[in-house]
C-alpha positions in Angstrom: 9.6 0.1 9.7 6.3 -0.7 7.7 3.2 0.6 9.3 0.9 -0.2 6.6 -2.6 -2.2 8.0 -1.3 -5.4 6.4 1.7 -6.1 8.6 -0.1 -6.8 12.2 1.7 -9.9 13.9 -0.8 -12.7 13.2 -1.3 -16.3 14.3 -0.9 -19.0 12.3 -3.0 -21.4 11.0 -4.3 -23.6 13.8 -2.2 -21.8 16.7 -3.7 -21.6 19.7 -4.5 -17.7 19.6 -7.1 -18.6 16.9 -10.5 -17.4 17.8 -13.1 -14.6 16.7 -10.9 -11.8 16.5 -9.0 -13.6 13.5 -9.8 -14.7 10.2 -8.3 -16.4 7.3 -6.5 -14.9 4.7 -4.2 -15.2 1.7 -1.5 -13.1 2.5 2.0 -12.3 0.3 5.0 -13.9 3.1 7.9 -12.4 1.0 8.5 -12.5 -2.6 7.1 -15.7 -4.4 5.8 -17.0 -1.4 1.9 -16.8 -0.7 0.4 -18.8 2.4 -3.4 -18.8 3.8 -3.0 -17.2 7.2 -4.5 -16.2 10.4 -4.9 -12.1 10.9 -7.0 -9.8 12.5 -10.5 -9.1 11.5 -11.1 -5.8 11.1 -12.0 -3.6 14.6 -15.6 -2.6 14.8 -16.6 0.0 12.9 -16.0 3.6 13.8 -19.2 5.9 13.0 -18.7 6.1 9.8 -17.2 2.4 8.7 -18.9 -0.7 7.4 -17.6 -4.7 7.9 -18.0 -6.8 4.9 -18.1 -10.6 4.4 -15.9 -10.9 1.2 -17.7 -13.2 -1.3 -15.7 -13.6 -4.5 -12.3 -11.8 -4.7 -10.8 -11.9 -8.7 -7.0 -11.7 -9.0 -5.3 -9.7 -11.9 -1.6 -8.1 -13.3 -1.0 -5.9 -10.0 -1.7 -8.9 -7.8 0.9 -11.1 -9.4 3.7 -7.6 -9.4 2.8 -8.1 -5.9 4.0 -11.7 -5.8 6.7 -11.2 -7.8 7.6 -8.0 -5.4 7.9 -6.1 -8.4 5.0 -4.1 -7.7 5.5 -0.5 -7.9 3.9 0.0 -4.1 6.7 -2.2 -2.9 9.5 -0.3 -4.9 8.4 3.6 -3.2 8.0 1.9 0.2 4.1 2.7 0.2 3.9 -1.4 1.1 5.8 -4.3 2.0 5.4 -7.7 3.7 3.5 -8.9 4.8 0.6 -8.0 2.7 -3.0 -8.9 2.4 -3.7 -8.6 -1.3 -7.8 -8.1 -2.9 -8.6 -5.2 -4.5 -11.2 -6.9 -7.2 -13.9 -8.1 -4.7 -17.6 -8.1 -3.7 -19.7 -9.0 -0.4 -22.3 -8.8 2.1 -22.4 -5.7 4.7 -21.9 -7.3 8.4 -21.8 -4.7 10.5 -22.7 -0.7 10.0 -21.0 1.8 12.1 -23.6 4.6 13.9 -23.4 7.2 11.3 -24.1 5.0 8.1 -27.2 5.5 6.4 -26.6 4.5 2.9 -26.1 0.4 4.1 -27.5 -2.0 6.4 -26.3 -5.4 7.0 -27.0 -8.0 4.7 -26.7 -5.8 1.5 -24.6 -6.5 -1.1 -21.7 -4.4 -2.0 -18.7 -3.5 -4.1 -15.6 -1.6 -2.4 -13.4 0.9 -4.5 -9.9 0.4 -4.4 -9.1 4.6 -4.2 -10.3 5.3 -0.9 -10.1 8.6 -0.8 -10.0 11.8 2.0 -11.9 13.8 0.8 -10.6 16.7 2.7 -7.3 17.7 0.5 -6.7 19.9 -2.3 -7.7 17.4 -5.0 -10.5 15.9 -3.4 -12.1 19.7 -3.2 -11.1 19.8 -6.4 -13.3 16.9 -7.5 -10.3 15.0 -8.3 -10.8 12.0 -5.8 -8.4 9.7 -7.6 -5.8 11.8 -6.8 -6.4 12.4 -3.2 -3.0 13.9 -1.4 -3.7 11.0 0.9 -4.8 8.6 -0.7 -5.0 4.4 0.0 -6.1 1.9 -2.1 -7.2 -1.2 -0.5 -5.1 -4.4 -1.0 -2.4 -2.2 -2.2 -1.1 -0.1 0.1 -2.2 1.6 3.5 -5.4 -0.8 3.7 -5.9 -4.7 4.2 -7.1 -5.9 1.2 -10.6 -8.2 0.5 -8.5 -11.8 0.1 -9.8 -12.5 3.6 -12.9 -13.7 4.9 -13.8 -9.8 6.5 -12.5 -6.2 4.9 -13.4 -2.4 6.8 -14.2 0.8 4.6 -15.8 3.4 5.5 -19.0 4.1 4.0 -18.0 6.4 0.9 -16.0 3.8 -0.7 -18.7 1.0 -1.2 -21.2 0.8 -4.0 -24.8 -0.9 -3.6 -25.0 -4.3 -6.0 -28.5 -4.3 -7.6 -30.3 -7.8 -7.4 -29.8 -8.3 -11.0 -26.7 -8.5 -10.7 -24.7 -12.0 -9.3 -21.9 -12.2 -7.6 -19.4 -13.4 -10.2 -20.2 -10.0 -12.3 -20.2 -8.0 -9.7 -16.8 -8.8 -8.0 -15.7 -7.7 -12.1 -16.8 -4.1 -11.3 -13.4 -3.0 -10.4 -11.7 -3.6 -13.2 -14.8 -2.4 -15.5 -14.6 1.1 -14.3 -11.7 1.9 -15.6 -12.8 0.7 -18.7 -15.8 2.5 -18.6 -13.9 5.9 -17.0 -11.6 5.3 -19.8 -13.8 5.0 -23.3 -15.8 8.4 -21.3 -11.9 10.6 -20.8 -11.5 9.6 -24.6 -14.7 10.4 -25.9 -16.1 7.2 -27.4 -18.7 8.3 -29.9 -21.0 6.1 -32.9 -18.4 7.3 -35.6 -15.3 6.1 -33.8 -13.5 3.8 -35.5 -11.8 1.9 -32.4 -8.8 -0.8 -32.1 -8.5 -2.7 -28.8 -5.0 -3.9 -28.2 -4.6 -6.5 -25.6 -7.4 -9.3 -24.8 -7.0 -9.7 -21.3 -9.7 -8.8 -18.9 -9.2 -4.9 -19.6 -9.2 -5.7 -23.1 -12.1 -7.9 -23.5 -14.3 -5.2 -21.3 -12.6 -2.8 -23.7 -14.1 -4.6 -26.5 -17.4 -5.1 -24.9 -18.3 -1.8 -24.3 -16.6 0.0 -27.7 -18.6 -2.6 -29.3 -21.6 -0.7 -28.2 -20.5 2.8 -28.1 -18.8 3.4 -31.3 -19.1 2.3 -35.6 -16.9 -0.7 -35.6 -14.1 -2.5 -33.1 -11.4 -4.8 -33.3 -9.3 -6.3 -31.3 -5.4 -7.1 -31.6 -3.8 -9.5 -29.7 -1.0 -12.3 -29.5 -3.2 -15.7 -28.2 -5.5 -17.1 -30.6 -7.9 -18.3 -27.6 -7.9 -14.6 -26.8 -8.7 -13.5 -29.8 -11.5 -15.9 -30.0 -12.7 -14.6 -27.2 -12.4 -11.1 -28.1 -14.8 -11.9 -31.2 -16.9 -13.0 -28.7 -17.1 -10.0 -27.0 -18.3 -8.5 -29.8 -15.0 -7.6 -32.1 -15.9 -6.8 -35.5 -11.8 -8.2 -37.0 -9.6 -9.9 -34.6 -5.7 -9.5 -35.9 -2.4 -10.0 -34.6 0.2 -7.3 -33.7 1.5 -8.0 -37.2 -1.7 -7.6 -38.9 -3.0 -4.8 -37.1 0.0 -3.2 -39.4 -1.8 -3.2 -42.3 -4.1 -0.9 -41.1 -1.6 2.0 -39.8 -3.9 5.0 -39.6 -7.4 3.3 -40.0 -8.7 4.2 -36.2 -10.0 7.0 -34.7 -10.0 6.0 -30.9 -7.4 3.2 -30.0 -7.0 1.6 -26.4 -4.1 0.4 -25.0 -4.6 -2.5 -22.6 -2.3 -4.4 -22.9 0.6 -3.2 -20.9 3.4 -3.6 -23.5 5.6 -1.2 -23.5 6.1 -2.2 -27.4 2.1 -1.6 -27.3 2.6 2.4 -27.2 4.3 2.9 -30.5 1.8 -0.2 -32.2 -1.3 2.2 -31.2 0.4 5.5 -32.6 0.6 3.6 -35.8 -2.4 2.8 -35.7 -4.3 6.2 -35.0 -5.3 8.3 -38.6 -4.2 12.2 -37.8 -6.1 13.7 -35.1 -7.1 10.4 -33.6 -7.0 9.4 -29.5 -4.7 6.8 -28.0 -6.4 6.0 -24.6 -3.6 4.3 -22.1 -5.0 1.8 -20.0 -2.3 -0.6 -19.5 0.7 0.2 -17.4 4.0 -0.8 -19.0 7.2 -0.8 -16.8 9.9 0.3 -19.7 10.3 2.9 -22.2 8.3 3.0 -25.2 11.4 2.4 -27.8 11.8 4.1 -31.4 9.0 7.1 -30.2 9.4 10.3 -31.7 7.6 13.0 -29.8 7.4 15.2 -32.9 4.9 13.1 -34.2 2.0 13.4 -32.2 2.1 17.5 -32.6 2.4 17.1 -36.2 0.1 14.0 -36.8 -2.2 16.3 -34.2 -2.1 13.1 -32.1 -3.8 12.4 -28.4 -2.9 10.5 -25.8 -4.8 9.9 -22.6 -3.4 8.2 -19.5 -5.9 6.6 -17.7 -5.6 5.8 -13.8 -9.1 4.8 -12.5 -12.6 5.1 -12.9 -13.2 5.8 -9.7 -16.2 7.9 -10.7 -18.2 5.1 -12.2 -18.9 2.6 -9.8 -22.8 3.2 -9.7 -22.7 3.4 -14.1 -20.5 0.3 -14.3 -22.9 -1.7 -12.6 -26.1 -0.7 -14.1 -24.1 -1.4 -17.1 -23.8 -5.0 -16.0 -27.6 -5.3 -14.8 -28.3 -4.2 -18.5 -26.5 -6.6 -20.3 -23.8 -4.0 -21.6 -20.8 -5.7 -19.8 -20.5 -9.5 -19.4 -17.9 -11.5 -16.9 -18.9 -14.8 -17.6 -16.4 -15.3 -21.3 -13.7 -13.8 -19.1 -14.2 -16.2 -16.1 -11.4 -18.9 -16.0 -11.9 -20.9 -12.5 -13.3 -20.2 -9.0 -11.3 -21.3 -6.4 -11.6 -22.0 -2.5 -9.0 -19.7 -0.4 -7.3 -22.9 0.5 -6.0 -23.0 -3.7 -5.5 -19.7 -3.7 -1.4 -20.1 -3.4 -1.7 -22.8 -6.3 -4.2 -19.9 -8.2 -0.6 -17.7 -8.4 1.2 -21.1 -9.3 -1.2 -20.5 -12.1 -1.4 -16.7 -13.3 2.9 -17.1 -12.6 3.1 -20.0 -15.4 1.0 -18.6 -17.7 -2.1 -19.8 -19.6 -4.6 -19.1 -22.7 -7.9 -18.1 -22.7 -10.3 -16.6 -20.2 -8.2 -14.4 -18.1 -10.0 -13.9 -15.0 -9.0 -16.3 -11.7 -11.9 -15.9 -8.7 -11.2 -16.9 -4.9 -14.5 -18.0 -3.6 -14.4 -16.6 0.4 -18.2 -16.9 0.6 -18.2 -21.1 0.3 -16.5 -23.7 1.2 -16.2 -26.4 -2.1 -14.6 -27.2 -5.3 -13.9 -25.1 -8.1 -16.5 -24.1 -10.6 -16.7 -22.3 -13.9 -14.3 -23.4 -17.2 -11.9 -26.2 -16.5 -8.4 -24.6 -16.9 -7.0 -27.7 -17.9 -4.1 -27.1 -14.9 -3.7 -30.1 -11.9 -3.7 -27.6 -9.1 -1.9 -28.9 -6.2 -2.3 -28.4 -2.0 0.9 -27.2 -1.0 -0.2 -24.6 0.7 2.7 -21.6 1.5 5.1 -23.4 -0.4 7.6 -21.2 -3.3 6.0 -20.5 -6.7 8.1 -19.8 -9.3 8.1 -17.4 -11.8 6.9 -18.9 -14.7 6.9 -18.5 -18.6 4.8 -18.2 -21.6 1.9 -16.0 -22.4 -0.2 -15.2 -19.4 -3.7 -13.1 -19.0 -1.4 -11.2 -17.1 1.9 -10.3 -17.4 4.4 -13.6 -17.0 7.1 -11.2 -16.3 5.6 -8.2 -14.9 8.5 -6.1 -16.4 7.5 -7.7 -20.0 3.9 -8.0 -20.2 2.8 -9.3 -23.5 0.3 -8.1 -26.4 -2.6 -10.3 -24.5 -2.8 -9.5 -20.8 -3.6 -6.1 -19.0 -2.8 -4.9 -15.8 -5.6 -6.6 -14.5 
C-alpha cells in the first residue's frame, strides 16, 4: 500500500463533500492521465509548520517523468498514484504554527524541494541534501505546491525580497542547482566554460557562467534555443556537431542537458585537467566511455544533485539582476489548462522552456504566445508526444536542448 501524503481519498470536483477543508489541485490519476481535483488542504500547522497560498507553480523534466510514470520515485516505490506534483513554486504564508519566528502571514516565500530531518547522520554532517530521511515535496513523501495550499515546516521556506516578482521567484528552484553547481565546480574569471543543453538549466547555466567566468557558449540542438542562449549572454552558440571542432578548448563544461550521448560530448570537450559538472540526469548509459581517460587526461567530473544550500544567494542573485526568468518564460496558465499544459511539454515545442500554472488568479494566460490551441478537456488521456521538447519528449531519450527541469 502507498502511504505517501498525496494519495488521501479525495472528492471530486463539484461532489457534495466540497467545502473548506478541500482545495483544488492538479493531481497525476495514473500514467498519462492528469485531472484538476478536489483534496485536502493541508491540517493546521503543528508548532513548527507554515500554510502557503501557492501563487505560480513552473513545471519541468521530472514533472513530465511523473506523467509519463517513468519517474524514478515511481520505479523504487518512494511514490505512486495518485500524486500531487509542484516542486518549482512560490507563495504567500497563510498561517504560522506557534513556534515560527522567521515568517508571519502574508510574506512571500519560496519552499525547497529537499526537506530535510535534520537529525540523521548526514544532516549532522552538514550534508542536508542527503538526509537518511529525506522528502522532497511534489515528489515523494510530501504533497506537492500544484494546489491552491502546500504545508512545510519552517526550515524549508526561503523569504522573497520585494524586488523580486513572482514569476522569478517561482524560478528559484531550479536556479539553485545552477548556482550550487558552477560553486561544487569552481567557476572562476579564467574559466573557459561550454553549456550543453538550452533548456531552463541550461539557459540559467549560461546566465550565470556568463558572469562568473572569461567566455561561455552554449551547445544545443533547437535554433530558437540557441537564440535564446545568446540571449542569455553566450559568447558562440553551436550545435552538438560544431561544438566538435573545439574538442579540448574548455576548462569548465556543464552538462544540462540530460543526454546520455551528452556525457561523452563534454569529455571531448574538456582540455586536460578540466571539470565536467553533471547537472542533467540521463536515464541510459553513457556509450563508447573509456574510464581510462579521465585518469590520464587528469579529468573531473562532478555530479550535482541540489543546491539546496543556496536558496537565500539565488535570490539575491535574482534581485541583482544576475539571473533572469523572463527569456525562459513560455506561457502562464490557469490550473483549469494545466492538463492541456502536459498535452504541451508531452508534444514538444521550441523556444522558451519554462510552462507556469497561475494558482494565485483566476484569468487567461499571459506571457509569450506558444503558438499551441490549448484545449479544455480537463482529465482526459495525453499522449506521449514527439519532437524536441524543453524537456525530455521521451524521458528515457532526452535531447541536446532540454534539462531535467
Amino acid at each position: 500500500m502507498n502511504t505517501s501524503p498525496n494519495t488521501h481519498p479525495t472528492d471530486s470536483p463539484g461532489s457534495p463533500g466540497n467545502n473548506a477543508r478541500t482545495m483544488t489541485a492538479l493531481r497525476f490519476e495514473a500514467p498519462h492521465r492528469v485531472a484538476l481535483a478536489r483534496v485536502p488542504r493541508p491540517a493546521a500547522p503543528g508548532p513548527d509548520g507554515v500554510t502557503v497560498r501557492t501563487s505560480l507553480v513552473g513545471l519541468c523534466g521530472t514533472d513530465l517523468e511523473l506523467f509519463h510514470g517513468t519517474a524514478s520515485y515511481l520505479r523504487d516505490g518512494r511514490a505512486g498514484y495518485p500524486l500531487v506534483p509542484g516542486h518549482e513554486w512560490c507563495g504567500t504564508v497563510a498561517e504560522v504554527g506557534s513556534e515560527v519566528t522567521e515568517f508571519t502571514p502574508g510574506d512571500r516565500v519560496v519552499g525547497q524541494t529537499m526537506v530535510h530531518c535534520g537529525l540523521c547522520r548526514m544532516c549532522r554532517r552538514s550534508r542536508r541534501a542527503l538526509c537518511e530521511r529525506l522528502t522532497e515535496v511534489g515528489l515523494y513523501g510530501r504533497q506537492g505546491a500544484a494546489a491552491e495550499y502546500v504545508g512545510l515546516p519552517e526550515r524549508a521556506l526561503s523569504r522573497v525580497p520585494d524586488e523580486v516578482p513572482d514569476r522569478e521567484a517561482v524560478l528559484v528552484e531550479p536556479a539553485v542547482t545552477v548556482v550550487g553547481g558552477l560553486d561544487r565546480a569552481r567557476c572562476r574569471l579564467d574559466d573557459r566554460v561550454a553549456v550543453i543543453g538550452t533548456g531552463t538549466i541550461g539557459l540559467l547555466a549560461v546566465q550565470l557562467a556568463s558572469r562568473l567566468a572569461e567566455s561561455v557558449d552554449a551547445v544545443g540542438i533547437d535554433p530558437a534555443g540557441r537564440e535564446l542562449a545568446r540571449r542569455c549572454g553566450a559568447r558562440r552558440v553551436l550545435t552538438p556537431e560544431q561544438a566538435q571542432a573545439g574538442r579540448g578548448h574548455y576548462s569548465l563544461v556543464v552538462e544540462a542537458s540530460g543526454a546520455a550521448s551528452a556525457f561523452g560530448l563534454g569529455l571531448d570537450l574538456l582540455e586536460p585537467g578540466g571539470r565536467l559538472a553533471l547537472i542533467g540526469v540521463a536515464g541510459a548509459p553513457a556509450e563508447g566511455f573509456v574510464p581510462g581517460d579521465l585518469t590520464l587526461r587528469g579529468l573531473e567530473v562532478i555530479g550535482v544533485q541540489h543546491g539546496l544550500d543556496h536558496y537565500d544567494r539565488t535570490l539575491r542573485l535574482f534581485r541583482d539582476g544576475v539571473l533572469a526568468a523572463e527569456p525562459l518564460i513560455a506561457t502562464v496558465l490557469p490550473p483549469a489548462e494545466g492538463p492541456d499544459a502536459f498535452r504541451l511539454l508531452a508534444a514538444g515545442r521550441s523556444g522558451p522552456p519554462k510552462i507556469l500554472l497561475d494558482f494565485g488568479h483566476d484569468g487567461s494566460r499571459t506571457g509569450t504566445d506558444i503558438g499551441t490551441d490549448i484545449g479544455t478537456d480537463i482529465g482526459a488521456d495525453i499522449g506521449t508526444g514527439t519532437g524536441n521538447s524543453s524537456g525530455p519528449a521521451d524521458p528515457q531519450h532526452p535531447t541536446l536542448q532540454g534539462g531535467t527541469t
